[in-house]
N, C-alpha and C positions, 0 to 999 in steps of 0.2 A: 461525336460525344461518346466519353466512355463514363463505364460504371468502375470505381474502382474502391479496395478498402469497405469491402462486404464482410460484416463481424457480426455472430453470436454470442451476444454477454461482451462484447467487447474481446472476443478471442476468434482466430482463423479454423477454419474448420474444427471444433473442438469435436474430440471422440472422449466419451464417458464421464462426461460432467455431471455434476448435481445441476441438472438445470430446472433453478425456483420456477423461471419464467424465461419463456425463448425471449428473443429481444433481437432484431434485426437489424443495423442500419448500415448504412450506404453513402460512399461519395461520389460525386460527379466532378469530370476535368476534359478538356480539350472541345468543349460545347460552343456553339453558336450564338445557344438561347440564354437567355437570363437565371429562368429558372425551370421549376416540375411543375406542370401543370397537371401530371396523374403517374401513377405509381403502380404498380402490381408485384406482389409476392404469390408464388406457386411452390408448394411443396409437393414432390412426387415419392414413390416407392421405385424410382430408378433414377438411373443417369442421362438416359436419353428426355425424362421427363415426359413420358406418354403416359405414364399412371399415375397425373396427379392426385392427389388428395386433399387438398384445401389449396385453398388460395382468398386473397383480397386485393383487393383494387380500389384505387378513388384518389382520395388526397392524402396519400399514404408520408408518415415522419420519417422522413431519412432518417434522423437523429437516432429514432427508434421504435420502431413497430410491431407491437407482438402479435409472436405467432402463436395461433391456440387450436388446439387438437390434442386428442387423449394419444398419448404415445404409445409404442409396446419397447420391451425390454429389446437390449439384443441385437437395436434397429439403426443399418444405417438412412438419412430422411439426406433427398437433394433438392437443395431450392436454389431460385432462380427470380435475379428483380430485371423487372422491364421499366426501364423511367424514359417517361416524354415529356420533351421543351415546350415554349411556349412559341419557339418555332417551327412547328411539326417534326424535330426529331426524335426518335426512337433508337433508344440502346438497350438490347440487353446484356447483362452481365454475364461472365464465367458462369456455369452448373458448379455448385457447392455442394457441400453436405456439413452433416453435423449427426453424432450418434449418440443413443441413451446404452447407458452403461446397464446393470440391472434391474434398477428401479425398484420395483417390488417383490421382486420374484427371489425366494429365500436361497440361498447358501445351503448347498449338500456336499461342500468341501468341511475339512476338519482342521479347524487349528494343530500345527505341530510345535512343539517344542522339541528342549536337548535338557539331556541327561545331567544330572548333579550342577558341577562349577564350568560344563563346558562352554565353551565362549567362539563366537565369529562361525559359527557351523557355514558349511557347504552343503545345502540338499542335492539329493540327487534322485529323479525317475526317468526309468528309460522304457519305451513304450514304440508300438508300430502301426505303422495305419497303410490301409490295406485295400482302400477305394481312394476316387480323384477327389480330392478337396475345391471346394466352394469359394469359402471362407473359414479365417477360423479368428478366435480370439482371444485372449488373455485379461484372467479379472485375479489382479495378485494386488496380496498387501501383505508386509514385511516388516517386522518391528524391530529392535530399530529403525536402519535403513536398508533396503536390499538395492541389488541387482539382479537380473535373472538371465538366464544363455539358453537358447533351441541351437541343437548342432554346432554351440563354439562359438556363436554370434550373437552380441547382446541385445537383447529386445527393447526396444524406442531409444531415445536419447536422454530420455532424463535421467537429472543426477542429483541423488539424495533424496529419492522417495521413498517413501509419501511424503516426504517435506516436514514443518514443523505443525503438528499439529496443537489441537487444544487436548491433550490426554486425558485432562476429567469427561470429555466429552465425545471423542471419535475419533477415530484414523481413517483416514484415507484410502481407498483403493484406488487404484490404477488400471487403465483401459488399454492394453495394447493389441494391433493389428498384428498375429504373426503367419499372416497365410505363407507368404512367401520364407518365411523360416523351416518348414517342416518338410519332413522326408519320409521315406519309409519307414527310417529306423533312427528315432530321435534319443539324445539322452539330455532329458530336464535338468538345469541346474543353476540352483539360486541360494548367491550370497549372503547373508547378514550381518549386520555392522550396528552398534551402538548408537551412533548419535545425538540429537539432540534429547530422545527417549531415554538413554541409560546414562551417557558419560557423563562427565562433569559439563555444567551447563547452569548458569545463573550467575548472581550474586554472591560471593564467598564461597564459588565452584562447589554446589552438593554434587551428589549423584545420585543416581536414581536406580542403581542394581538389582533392586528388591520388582524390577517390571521384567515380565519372564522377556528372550527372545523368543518372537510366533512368528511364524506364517500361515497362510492360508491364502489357497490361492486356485480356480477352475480354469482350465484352458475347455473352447468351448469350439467343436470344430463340426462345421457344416458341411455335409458332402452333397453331392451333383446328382446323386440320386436321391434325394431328398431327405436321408435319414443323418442323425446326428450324434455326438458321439461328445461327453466330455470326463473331461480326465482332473483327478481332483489332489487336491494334498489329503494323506489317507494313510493307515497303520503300511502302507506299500513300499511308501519311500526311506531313505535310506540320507543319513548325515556322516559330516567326519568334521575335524578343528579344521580349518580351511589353514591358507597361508597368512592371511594375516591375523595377529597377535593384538594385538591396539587399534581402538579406532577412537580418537575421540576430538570434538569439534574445538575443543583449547589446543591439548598436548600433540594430536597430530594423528598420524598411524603408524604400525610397522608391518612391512610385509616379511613373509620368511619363507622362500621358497626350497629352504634349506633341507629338508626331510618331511615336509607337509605331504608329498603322495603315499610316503609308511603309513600317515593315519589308516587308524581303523574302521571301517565304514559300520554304523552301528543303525540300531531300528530307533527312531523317534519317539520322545511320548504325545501321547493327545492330551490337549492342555483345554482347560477352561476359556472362552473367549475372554480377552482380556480388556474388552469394551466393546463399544459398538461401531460400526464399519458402517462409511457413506461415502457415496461417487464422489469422486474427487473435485476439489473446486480450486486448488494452488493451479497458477497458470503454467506452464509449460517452465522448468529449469534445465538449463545445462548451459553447455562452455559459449559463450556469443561471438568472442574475438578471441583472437590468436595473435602472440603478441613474440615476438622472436628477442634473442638477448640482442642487446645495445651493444655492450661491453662484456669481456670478462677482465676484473681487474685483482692484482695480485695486492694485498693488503701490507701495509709495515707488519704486522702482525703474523704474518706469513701464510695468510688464509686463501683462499679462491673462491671468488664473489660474482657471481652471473647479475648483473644492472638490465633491469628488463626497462629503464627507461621513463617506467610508470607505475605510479601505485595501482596497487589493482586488489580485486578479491577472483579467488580462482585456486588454479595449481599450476605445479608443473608435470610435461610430459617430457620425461627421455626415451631418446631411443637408441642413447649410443651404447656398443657391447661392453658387456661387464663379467669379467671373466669368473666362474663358479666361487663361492668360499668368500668373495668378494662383496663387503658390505658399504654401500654410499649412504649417505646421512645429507639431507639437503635441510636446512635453519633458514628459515623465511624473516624478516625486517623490512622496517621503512626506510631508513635511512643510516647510513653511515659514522660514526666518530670517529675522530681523528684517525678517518682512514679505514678504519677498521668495521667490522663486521660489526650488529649493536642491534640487539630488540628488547631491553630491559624494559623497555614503555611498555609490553607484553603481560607485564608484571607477571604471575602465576604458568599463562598459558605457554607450555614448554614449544609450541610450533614446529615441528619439527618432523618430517616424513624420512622412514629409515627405509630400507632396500636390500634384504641378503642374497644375492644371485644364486641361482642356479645354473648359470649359464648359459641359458638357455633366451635367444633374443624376443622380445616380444616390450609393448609399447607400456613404458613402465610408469604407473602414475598411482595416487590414490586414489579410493573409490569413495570412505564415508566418511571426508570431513573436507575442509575448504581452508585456506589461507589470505588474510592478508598482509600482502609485503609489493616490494618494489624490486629488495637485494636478496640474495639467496646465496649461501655458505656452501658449498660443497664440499663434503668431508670423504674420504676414503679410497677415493679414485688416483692414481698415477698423473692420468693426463684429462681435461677437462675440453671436450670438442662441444664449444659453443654451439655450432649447427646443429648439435642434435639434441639440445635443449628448446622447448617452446614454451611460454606461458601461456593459460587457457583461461580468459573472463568469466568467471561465472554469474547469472544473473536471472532473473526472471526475463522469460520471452517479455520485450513489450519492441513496439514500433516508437521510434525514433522522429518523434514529429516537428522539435524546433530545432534553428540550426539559425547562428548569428556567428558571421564574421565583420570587424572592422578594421578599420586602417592601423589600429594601436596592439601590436605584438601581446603586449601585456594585458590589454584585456579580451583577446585573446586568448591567451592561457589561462585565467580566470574563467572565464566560462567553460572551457574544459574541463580543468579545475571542478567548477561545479559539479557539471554532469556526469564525472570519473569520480565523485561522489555519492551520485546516484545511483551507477552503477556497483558498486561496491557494497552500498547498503542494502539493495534489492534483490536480496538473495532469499525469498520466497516469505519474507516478509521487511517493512522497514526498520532498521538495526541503528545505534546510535554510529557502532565501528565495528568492523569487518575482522581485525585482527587480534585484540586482548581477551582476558578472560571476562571477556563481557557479550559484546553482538547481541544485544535484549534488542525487545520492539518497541523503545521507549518513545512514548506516546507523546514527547511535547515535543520534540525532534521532528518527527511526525506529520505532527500540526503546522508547525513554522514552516518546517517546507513545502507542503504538501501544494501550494499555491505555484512554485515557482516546478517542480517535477510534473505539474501539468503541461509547461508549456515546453520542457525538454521531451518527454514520452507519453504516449497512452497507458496511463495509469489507471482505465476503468477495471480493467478483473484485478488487477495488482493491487488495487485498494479493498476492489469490494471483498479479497478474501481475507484480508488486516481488518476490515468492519465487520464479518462474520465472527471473527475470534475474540475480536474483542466483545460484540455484543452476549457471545456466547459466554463468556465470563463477566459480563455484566451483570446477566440473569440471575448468577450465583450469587450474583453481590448487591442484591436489592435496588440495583439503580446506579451502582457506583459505579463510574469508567477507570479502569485499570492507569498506574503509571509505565505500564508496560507490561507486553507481552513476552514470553509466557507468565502471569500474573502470580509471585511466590511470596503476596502479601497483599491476602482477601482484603477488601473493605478500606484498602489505604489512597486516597486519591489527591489529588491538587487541583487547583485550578491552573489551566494553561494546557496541563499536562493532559487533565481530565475530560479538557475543553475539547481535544480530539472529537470528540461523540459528536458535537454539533460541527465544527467547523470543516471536520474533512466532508459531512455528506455537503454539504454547503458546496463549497467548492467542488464536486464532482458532478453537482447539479451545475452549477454554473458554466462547470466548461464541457457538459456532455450532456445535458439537458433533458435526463431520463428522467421522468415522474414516477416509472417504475421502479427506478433503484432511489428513489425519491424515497418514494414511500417503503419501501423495506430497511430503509436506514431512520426512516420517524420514530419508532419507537426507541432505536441508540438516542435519540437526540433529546426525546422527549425525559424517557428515564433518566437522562443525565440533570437536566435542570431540574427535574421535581426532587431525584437526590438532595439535591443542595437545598432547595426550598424548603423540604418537609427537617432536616436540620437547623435550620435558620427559623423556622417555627417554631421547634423545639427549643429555642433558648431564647424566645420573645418575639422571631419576627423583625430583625433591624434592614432587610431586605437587603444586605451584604455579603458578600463571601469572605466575610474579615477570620476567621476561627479557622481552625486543622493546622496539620500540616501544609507548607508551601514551598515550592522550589524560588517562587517570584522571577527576578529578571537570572534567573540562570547565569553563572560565571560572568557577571557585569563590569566592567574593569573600576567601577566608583563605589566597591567593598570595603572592607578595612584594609587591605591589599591589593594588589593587580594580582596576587593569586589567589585571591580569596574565592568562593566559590557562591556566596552569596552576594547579590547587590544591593546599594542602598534605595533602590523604590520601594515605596511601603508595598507591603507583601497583601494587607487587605486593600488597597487601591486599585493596585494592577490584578489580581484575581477577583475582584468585583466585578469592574473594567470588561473582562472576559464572562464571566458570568452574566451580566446583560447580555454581553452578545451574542450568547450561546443561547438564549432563554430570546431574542429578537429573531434567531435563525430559525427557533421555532414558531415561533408568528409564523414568519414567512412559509417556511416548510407547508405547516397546517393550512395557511391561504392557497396557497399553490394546487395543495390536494384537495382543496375545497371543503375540509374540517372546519364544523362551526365553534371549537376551540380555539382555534385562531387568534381571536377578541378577548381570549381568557391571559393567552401568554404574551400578548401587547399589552394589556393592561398589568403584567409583571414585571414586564421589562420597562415599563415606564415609570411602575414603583423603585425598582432598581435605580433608572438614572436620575432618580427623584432624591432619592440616599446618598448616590455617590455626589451630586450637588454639593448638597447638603452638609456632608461629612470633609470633603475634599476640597472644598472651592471657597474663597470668600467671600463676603457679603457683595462684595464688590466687583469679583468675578477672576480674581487671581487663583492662581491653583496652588495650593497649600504643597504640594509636592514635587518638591524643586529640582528632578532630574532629568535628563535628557529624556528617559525613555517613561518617564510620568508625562510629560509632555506630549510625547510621542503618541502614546496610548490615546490621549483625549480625543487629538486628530483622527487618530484612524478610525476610531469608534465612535466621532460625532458629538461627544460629549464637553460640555462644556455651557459656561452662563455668556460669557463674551469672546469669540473665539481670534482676535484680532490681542485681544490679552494672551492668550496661550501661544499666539504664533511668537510674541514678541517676545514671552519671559522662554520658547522654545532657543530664539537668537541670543537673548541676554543669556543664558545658560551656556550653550555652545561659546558662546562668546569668554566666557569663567574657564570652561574647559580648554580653552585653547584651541577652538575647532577640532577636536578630538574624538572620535567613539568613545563613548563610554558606556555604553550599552551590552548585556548580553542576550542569551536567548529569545530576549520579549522585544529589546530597545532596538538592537541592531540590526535583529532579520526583517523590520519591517523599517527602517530609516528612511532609507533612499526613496523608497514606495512616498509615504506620509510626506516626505518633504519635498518634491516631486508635485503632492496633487494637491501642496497648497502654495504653490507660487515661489517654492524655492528649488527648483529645478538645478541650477548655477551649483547652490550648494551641496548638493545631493551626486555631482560629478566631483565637486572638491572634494569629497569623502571616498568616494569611487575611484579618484584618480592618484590620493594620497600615499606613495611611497615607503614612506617611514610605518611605526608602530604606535597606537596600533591601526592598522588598516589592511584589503584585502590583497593591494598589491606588494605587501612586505612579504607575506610567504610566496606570492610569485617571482620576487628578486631575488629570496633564498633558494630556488628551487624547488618548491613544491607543485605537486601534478595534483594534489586533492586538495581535500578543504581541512583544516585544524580544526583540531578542539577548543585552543585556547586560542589566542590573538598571539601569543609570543611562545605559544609550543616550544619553536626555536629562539635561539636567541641570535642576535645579528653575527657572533662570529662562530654562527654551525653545531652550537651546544645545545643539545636539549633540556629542558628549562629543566623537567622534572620527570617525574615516571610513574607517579601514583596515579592521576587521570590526565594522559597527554598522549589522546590519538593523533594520526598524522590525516587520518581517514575517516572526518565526523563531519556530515553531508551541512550540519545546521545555517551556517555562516557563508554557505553558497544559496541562501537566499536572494542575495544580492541579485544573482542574474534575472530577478523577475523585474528590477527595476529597468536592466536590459530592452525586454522584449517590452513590458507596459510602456513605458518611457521615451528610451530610447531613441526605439524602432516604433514607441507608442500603440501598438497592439492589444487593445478591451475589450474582451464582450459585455456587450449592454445587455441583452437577452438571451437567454440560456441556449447552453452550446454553439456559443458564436453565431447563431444565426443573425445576429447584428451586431454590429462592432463600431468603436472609436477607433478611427487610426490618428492619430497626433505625434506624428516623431517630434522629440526635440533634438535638433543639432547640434555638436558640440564640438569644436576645430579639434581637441585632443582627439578623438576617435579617431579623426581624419575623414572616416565613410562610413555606412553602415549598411548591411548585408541581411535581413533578415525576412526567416519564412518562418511561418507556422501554418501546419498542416492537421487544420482544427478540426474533431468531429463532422464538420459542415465543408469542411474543404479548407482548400490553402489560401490561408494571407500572406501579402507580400510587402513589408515597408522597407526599400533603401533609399537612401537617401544620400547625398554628396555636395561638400562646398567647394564652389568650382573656384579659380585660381582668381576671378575678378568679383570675388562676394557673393555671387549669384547661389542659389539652392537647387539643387536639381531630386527629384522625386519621381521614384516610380513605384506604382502601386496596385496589388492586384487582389480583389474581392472574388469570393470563391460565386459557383453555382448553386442558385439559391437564397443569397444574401444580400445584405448591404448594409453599407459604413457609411458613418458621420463623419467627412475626412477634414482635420484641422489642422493648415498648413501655418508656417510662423505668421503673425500679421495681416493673416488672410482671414473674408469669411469661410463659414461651414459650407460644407457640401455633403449633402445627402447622394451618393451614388450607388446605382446596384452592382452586378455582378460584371466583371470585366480586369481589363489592364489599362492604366492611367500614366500620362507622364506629366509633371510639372517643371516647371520651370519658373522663378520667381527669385525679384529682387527683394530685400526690407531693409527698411531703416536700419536697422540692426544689422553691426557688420560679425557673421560669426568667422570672421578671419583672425580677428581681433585675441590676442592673445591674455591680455591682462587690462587690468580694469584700479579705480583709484583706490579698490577695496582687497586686491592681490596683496597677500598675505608676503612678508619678506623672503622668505626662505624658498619660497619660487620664483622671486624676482632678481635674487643672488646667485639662482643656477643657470641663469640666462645671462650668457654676457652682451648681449643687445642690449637688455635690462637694467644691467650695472654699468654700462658707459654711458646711460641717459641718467644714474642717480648721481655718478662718480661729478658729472658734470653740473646738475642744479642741487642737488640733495648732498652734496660730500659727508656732509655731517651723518646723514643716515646709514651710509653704506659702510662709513669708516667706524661708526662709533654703537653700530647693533652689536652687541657680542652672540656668537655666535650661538653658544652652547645654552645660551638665555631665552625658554622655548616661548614665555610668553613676551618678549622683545623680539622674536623670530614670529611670532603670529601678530603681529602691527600690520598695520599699513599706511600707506601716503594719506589717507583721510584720516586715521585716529592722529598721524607729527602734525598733519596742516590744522586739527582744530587743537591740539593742543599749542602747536604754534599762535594761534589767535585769541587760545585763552591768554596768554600773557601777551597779547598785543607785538608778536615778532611776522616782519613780513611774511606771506604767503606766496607772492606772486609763482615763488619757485618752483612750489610746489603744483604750482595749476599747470608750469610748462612741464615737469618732469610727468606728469598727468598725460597730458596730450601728447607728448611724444611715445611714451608707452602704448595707449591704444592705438597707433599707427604702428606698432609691433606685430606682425603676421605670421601667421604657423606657417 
């Protein structure tokens, strides 16, 4: 039995966190026993663990168990969990630690500044020490962004800190270990960079110049005879214009290592503090993967273009020599035009990292700003040596916990696709896109996926510091939830967008099942519904979210355009719709935490869907709002007078549309899901497996490694549609893959943080197989599943330690199993060999020529006389020609045999 995946706050040993509440949990793998039948946490004042200091025992939550003891500043704490089975096993885990940063104990460093219009300074203090070191540490915070160097070597790995903070509100400081960096004779020296704080940064690129650059920063070093010693930012230190010139998160940087040692090194001023400073709470960034060029290819154009293969957020490092006087220019893009190099979708943001040599070799990259692209321009070089270019991912530290492969290439790359999404966006907060003059934290983006980025990665600190920021701008704004972070439009909010507040604590309870981060996200959830309520009071009470501003169903393709940017579902239905359920999630929240409030906010959200009835539905039980994703909504959210009505004007709609998306942000990232959990499963693969436009496998036939913004970004022969909003890199639309893992592979939690679960694969012959793990807070489920070559279904399945699943196989009954590995093996009625069915739409049955020498033969008329280009005579089937054939009384026989020969058609 081991212990493994022991986290603090959901982070690996974190050093100088703002830690609200310790919070410990733990998984178990390779065991015997079923489950814990007792638990022990010890925290000591060593590694060996002979000087404990607290500890608890009993039936201790893996999930999550705090630890509670008064801290001191300064401290590293090592603890240590021992879990026993219920078959007398005993394991205990690795020795850990986790350390508090300052705490409470005041700052006797001084902010510095720089002189008049100087820009990107280099500090420098040089200093010696003179006994054997202990320990030592590092407590720096850098505005814009720093880096910091002991002897020439940069301290930690992070990049772009302190990250993005809330500036009305705090900055960041950072915790670094640098015993092992110091020497007798040290010389201090730390960068500064613009960033998200100064540059251009927002909506119609402001900036923000008028915020001075500061640092302040105490290194704090312990020596072996017990005495201590620290060294401060102070009238001591000493600045000059570093080598780079620009830094900014649109336009890019430039370095100039041109005559930057001439600077003159000058004395600093002491500056006002420029807010207030709190232990850091952004999870660990820097570069994840390393990603080497594909190609370098030579453009008609005459250009030289490094193809790293995959979209990505990051940079690039070179290393190849660049002779003095020698300036390279490297222009980052997603994609290519006719051939040629192309970021105009960029619109504003110039992207573009410049390079003047010195000559001098050393690993050349930028330090305070980030790119996304795929292709990269290389300008100024003679000769371009691939090998000594690499791309570097950049992203929030998180663990990597879902992983689904199956038989079908292409949805394969789609799930990629997603998750090279995620990645990209997760750059120390969630961003719409990675590379224009945008990357906000736009909050409905956010929300839509925030379900399906559960079961790609541990998302528990990588949200809770997006619900820290956001609720801290909340506060400001009487209850209002931001349409995104950083928020440069007090008091403006929407529904969907705004709905964040409640539905990400939602979901991070449900798939991590903290009550503690439960209840520190109540009051986000709470002030967002009473928001709305005490508005809706104010103009009488109609228990609606019909008023304000609204995005509604975000780029819907059933606008007055397919480029239009609004959809046509009523904007008060579908933001009502959410409004219940954010206003239901606080029910729940309060019941959970055992608040006698609870009963106040069911009885609101029962007024709510008492309205939306009311307003929305008629007498009769039809839903007055006739779009796929008005439909959609009802489902998902329960809502409805007769729900056997809704499913069916759901198919009569789809049906109008030509089985088409038409959905955006609201309709299409929850589709698959909603149509899935109500007995159209079939369909929910036809829209998943759909080819053409729009759907999710058309940008993996164009070539795409991320997820779009639009459904037709591109257009089918390589043109980009437009440039005003058309990311290549906008995570939203890879929602899909939750229908993957729920679905699919059928993987639910019933009860928080997976410690019980549905597994119900559904199988589907296009997959071919399916391959799926998730490695939940509670440990790993396993659903694969395979149709064997004579119909049969083969399943294996594996419930973590601790657990157990409701496991429902096709045709089968339920089974209640606990923890272990399962094989099945099973026949049904139901052959899923079976390729098409009386209801296979034409345009799949014409791409099979199995298919078309079964119509050619009883159906001629159908095959000869569809026109092609006719999408909705290309969306028929043999069931709509055979009863139209029997409305006019023309034989059918033919059609029953062209029927039955069809489904003896086998993948």
């Amino acid at each position: 039995m081991e212990i493994y995946a022991v986290k603090i706050n959901g982070l690996d040993h974190p050093m100088g966190f703002d830690f609200e509440h310790l919070l410990c949990s733990w998984k178990v793998r390779n065991n015997k026993g079923k489950k814990q039948t007792r638990a022990k946490i010890q925290v000591a004042k060593d590694e060996k663990m002979s000087e404990v200091i607290w500890e608890k025992e009993g039936g201790l939550n893996s999930l999550g168990t705090v630890i509670e003891f008064s801290m001191k500043p300064y401290t590293r704490y090592y603890f240590q969990i021992t879990v026993h089975s219920d078959v007398g096993e005993e394991s205990k885990s690795d020795v850990l630690y986790f350390e508090t940063a300052k705490l409470e104990d005041p700052w006797t460093a001084k902010w510095l500044g720089v002189r008049g219009e100087d820009t990107h300074p280099e500090f420098r203090k040089n200093f010696s020490i003179k006994k054997e070191i202990k320990s030592a540490r590092l407590y720096i915070c850098g505005l814009g962004i720093f880096e910091t160097y002991l002897g020439g070597k940069k301290v930690g790995n992070d990049l772009l800190a302190p990250f993005i903070n809330d500036y009305e509100e705090h900055y960041q400081y950072c915790t670094y270990d640098v015993t092992e960096l110091l020497d007798t004779e040290n010389e201090w020296m730390v960068l500064l960079g613009d960033g998200w704080y100064r540059g251009h940064f927002g909506l119609g690129e402001p900036t923000h110049y008028e915020r001075p650059l500061a640092l302040i920063a105490e290194l704090h070093i312990w020596y072996t005879d017990g005495t201590t010693e620290t060294i401060c930012t102070d009238e001591s230190w000493q600045y000059r214009k570093s080598f780079t010139t620009l830094s900014d998160i649109y336009n890019g940087e430039i370095q100039d290592y041109g005559n930057w040692q001439a600077e003159t090194w000058k004395e600093p001023i002491l500056i006002e503090a420029p807010g207030k400073l709190c232990a850091r709470y952004s999870p660990a960034l820097h570069d994840m993967e390393h990603l080497p060029v594909k190609e370098v290819i030579h453009t008609p154009a005459g250009e030289t273009v490094l193809d790293f293969g995959q979209n990505f957020a990051g940079h690039v490092v070179c290393t190849q020599p660049i002779p003095q006087g020698i300036t390279m220019a490297l222009e980052f893009g997603e994609i290519l035009q006719e051939g040629n190099f192309y970021h105009e979708n960029y619109r504003h943001a110039e992207s573009r990292f410049t390079y003047v040599s010195d000559g001098v070799p050393r690993e050349i990259k930028p330090r305070f700003t980030f790119f996304g692209f795929r292709y990269v321009k290389v300008s100024g070089l003679e000769q371009v040596d691939a090998s000594c270019f690499e791309g570097r991912a950049i992203y929030s530290e998180m663990d990597q916990i879902g992983f689904i492969k199956t038989g079908n290439p292409k949805i394969n790359q789609l799930f990629s696709n997603s998750l090279w999404g995620l990645k990209s966006n997760f750059v120390d907060m969630p961003t719409d896109c990675p590379q224009r003059d945008e990357r906000l934290g736009w909050t409905g983006d956010a929300q839509v996926f925030c379900t399906t980025a559960g079961y790609h990665m541990d998302t528990r600190a990588f949200y809770h510091k997006f619900l820290r920021d956001l609720r801290s701008d909340q506060k400001r704004n009487h209850g209002g939830a931001a349409i995104y972070l950083p928020n440069a439009f007090p008091g403006l909010t929407a529904g969907i967008w705004s709905d964040v507040a409640a539905f990400m604590p939602k979901m991070l309870y449900d798939y991590y099942g903290s009550k503690e981060e439960l209840a520190a996200n109540y009051p986000l959830m709470k002030d967002w519904v009473d928001y709305v309520y005490r508005q809706d009071c104010s103009r009488g009470k109609k228990n609606l979210y019909d008023f304000g501003f609204q995005f509604g169903d975000w780029l819907a393709l059933d606008g007055a355009t397919e480029q239009s940017t609004f959809g046509r579902t009523d904007n008060g239905y579908v933001c009502s719709m959410y409004y219940w359920a954010s206003t239901r999630y606080v029910a729940d929240a309060a019941e959970a935490l055992g608040l006698a409030e609870a009963s106040e906010y069911a009885d609101r959200a029962e007024d709510i869907k008492e309205a939306i009835l009311s307003e929305y539905f008629t007498s009769s039980g039809r839903l007055a709002v006739d779009t796929q994703t008005g439909y959609l909504v009802a489902l998902k959210f329960g809502i409805y007078k007769d729900k056997q009505k809704v499913i069916d004007g759901l198919k009569n709609r789809m049906k109008q549309d030509l089985n088409r998306l038409k959905g955006g942000f609201v309709g299409s990232t929850m589709m698959n899901c909603v149509l899935a959990e109500n007995g159209m499963v079939d369909k929910a693969y036809d829209l998943l497996l759909y080819e053409g436009f729009p759907g999710w496998l058309y940008a993996v036939n164009l070539g795409a490694t991320t997820i779009w913004e639009r459904w037709n970004s591109v257009l089918p022969d390589g043109t980009i549609s437009g440039t005003q909003m058309n990311s290549l890199n906008h995570y939203s639309y890879g929602s899909v893959v939750e229908f993957l893992y729920r679905y699919a592979a059928g993987i639910v939690p019933t009860a928080p943080g997976f410690k019980k679960a549905r597994i119900a694969p559904c199988p589907e012959i296009r997959l071919g197989h399916m391959e799926c793990s998730y490695d939940s807070v509670s440990g790993k489920y396993v659903s694969n599943w395979r149709i064997e070559d004579d119909g049969s279904l083969s399943f294996y399945i594996e419930i973590p330690f601790g657990c157990e699943a409701e496991v429902i196989l096709p045709e089968q009954e339920s089974k209640i199993l606990e923890a272990g590995s399962y094989d099945f093996h099973i026949r049904t009625d139901k052959d899923y060999r079976a390729l098409y069915s009386a209801d296979t739409p034409y345009e799949r049955l014409f791409a099979d020529e199995r298919a078309v020498e079964i119509l050619k033969k009883y159906v001629p008329e159908i095959y000869y006389g569809t026109n092609r280009k006719d999408q909705e005579a290309m969306n028929k089937c043999l069931n709509d020609s055979k009863t139209r054939a029997a409305l006019f009384r023309n034989p059918t026989e033919n059609f029953d045999k062209a029927i039955g020969e069809l489904r003896d058609i086998r993948a």
